[in-house]
C-alpha positions as semicolon CSV with decimal commas, in nm:
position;residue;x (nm);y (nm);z (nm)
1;X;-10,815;4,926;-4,481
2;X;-10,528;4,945;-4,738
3;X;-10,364;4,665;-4,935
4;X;-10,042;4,671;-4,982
5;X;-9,758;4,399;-5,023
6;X;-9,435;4,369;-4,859
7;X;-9,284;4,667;-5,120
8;X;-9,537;4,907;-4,948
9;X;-9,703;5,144;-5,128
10;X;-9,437;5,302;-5,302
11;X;-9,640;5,641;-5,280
12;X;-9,302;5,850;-5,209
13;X;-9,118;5,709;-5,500
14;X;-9,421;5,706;-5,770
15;X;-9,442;6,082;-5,716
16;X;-9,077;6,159;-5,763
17;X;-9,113;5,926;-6,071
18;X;-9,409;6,101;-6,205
19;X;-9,238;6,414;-6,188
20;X;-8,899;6,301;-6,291
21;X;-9,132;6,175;-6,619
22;X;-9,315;6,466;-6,645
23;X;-8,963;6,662;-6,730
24;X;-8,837;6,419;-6,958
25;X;-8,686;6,134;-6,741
26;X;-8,709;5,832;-6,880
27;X;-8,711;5,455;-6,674
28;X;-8,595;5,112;-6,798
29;X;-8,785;4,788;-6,792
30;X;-8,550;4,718;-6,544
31;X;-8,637;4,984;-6,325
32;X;-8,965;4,889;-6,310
33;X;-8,916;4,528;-6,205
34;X;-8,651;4,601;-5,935
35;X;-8,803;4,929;-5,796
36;X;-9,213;4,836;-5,795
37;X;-9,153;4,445;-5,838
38;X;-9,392;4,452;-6,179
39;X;-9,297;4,111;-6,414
40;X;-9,229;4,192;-6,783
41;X;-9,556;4,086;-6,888
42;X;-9,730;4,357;-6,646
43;X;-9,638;4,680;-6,886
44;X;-9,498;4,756;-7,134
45;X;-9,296;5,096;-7,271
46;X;-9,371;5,321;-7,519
47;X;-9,135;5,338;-7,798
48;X;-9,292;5,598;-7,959
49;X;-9,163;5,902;-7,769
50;X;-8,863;6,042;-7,797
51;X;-8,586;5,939;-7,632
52;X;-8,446;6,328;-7,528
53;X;-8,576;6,448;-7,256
54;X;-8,831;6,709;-7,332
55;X;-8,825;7,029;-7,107
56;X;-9,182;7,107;-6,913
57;X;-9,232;7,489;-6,828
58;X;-9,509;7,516;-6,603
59;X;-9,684;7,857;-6,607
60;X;-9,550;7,974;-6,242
61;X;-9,188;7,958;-6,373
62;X;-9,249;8,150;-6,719
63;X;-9,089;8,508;-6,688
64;X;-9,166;8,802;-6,947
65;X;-8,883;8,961;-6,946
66;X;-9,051;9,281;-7,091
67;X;-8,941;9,625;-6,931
68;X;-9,251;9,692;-6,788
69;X;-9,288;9,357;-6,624
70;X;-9,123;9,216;-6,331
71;X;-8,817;9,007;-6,346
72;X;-8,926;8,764;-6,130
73;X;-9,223;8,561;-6,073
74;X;-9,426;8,611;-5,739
75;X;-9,205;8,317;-5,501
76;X;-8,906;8,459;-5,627
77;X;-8,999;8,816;-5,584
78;X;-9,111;8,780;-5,233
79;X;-8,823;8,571;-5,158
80;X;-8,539;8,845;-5,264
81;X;-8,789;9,124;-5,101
82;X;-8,713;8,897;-4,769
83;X;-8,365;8,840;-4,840
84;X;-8,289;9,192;-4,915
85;X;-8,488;9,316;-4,558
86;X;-8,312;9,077;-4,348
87;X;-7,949;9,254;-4,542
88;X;-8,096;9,575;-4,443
89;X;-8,216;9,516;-4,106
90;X;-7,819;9,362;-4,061
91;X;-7,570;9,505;-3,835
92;X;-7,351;9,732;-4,087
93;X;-6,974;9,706;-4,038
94;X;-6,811;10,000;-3,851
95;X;-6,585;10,197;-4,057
96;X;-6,222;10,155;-3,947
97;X;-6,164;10,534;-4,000
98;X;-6,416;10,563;-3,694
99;X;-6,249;10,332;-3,501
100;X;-5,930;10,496;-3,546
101;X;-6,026;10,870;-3,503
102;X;-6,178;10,754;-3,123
103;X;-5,892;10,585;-3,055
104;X;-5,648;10,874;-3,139
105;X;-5,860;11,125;-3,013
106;X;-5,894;10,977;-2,692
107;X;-5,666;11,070;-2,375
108;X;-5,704;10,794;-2,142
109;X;-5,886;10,453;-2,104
110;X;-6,239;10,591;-2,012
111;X;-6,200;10,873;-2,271
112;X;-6,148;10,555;-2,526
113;X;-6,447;10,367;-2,376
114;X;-6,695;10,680;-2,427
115;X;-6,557;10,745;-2,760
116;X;-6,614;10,400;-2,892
117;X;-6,926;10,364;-2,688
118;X;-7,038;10,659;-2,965
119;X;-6,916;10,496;-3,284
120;X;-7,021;10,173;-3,186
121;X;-7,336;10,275;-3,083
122;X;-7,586;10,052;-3,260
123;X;-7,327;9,705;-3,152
124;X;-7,433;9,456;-2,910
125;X;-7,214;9,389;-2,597
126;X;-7,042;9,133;-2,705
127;X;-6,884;9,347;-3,027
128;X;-6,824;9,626;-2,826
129;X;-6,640;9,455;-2,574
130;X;-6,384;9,316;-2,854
131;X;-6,345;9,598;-3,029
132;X;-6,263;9,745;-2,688
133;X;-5,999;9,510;-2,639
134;X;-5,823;9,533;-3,018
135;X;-5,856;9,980;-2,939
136;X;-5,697;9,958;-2,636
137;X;-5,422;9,710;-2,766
138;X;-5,421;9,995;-3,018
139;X;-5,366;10,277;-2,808
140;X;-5,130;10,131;-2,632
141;X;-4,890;10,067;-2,914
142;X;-5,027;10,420;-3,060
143;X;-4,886;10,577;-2,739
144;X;-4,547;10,383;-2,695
145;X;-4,481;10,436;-3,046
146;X;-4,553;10,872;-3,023
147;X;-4,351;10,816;-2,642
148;X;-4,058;10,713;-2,863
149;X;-4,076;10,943;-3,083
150;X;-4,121;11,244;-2,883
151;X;-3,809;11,066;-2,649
152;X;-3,598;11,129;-2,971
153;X;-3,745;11,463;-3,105
């Protein structure tokens, strides 16, 4: 059985509050009565504190930054360790040089296919197809472009 009145508990927002207190926040009287309902004559403030916010540190988020230490504190560190696997576990980009050698090396269409199908060899389906389509677009320009110019040499 829980007693509560038509404001509900207010459990969500006294946590945030205690927290946004516990790093220097300050709340009005007036917060009071128009976020938890209290009357004027239910609390009262403290006056004594000051009124800048004071900055809390809690012992997780203090860093030595001493050469011999780590930079980061244990979240953090496992956090870029997870980052930086997922970067190296990610598809690298395909030099254009590559791209360009197989598609000036190649003779014909299938030639093209098999010499991508090399430097493209870690892509999925999907990336080799395009890249398929841009080489050939490629080669065909490549080839009316040297046509020409052999036609006038």
């Amino acid at each position: 059985f829980v007693m509560e009145d038509a404001r509900g508990l207010e459990e969500d927002r006294a946590e945030r509050d205690a927290v946004l207190s516990g790093i220097g926040v300050r709340f009005t009287e007036t917060y009071f009565r128009e976020k938890y309902g209290f009357e004027p004559d239910d609390f009262s403030l403290d006056q004594s504190q000051s009124s800048a916010p004071q900055p809390v540190m809690s012992s997780a988020l203090e860093v030595t930054l001493a050469d011999d230490r780590p930079r980061f504190t244990a979240g953090q560190q496992a956090v870029d360790d997870a980052v930086a696997g997922l970067a190296a576990s990610a598809p690298q980009p395909i030099p254009p040089e590559a791209i360009a050698s197989a598609i000036r090396g190649a003779r014909d269409r299938a030639e093209l296919v098999a010499r991508l199908a090399v430097v493209m060899s870690g892509a999925d389906d999907r990336a080799f197809r395009q890249v398929l389509e841009r080489a050939m677009m490629a080669a065909e320009i490549n080839g009316a472009i040297e046509a020409e110019r052999t036609a006038e040499g």
